[in-house]
C-alpha positions in Angstrom: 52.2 -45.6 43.9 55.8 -46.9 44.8 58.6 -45.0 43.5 61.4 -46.1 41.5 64.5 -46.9 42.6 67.0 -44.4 40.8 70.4 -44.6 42.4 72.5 -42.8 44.2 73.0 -39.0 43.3 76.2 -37.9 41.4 78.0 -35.1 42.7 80.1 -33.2 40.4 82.7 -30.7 42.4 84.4 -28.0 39.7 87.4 -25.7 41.8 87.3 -22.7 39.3 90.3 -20.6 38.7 90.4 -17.6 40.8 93.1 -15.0 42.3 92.3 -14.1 46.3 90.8 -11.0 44.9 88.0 -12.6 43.5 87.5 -15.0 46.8 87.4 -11.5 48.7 85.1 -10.2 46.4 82.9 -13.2 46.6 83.4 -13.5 50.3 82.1 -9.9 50.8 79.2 -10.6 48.2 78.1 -13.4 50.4 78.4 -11.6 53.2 76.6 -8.9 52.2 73.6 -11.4 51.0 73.3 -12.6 54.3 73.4 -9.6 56.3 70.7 -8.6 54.2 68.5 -11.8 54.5 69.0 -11.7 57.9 68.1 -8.0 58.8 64.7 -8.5 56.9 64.0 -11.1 58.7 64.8 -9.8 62.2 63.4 -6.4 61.5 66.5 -4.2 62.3 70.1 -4.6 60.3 71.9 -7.8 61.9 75.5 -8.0 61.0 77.4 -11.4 60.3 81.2 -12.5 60.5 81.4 -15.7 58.8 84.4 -17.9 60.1 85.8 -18.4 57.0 87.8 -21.6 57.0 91.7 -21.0 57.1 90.7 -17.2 58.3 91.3 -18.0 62.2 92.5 -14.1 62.8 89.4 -13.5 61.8 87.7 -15.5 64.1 89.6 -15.2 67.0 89.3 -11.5 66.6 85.3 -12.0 66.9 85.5 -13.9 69.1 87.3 -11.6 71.6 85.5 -8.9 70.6 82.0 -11.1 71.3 83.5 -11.6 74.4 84.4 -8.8 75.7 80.7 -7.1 74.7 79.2 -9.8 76.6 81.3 -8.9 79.5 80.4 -5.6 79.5 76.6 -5.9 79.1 76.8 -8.3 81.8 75.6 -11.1 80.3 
């Protein structure tokens, strides 16, 4: 059976209005979500630090921190 040519897809991008309270609150929901997902999955609680786009004191901060940890494992 061939298929039918339908087009290309339309992609419909809505910003809604927000104060940064509600990104941090949706930003910790998120978070949350995938800690969760991710500690059933690996058996044991796994946390995650999303890097955040425009949240680079965040990341570098993990960063460091990763860094130092694998340091003194000795990794």
């Amino acid at each position: 059976m061939k298929k039918k040519e339908v087009g290309a897809p339309t992609v419909i991008v809505r910003f809604l209005p927000g104060t940064a309270e509600d990104v941090a609150k949706n930003r910790a929901a998120f978070q949350a979500a995938l800690e969760m997902g991710l500690s059933r999955l690996n058996g044991c609680k796994t946390a995650v630090e999303p890097d955040w786009e425009g949240n680079k004191e965040n990341y570098c901060s993990y960063r460091e921190r990763k860094l130092k940890e694998q340091e003194q494992s000795g990794e």
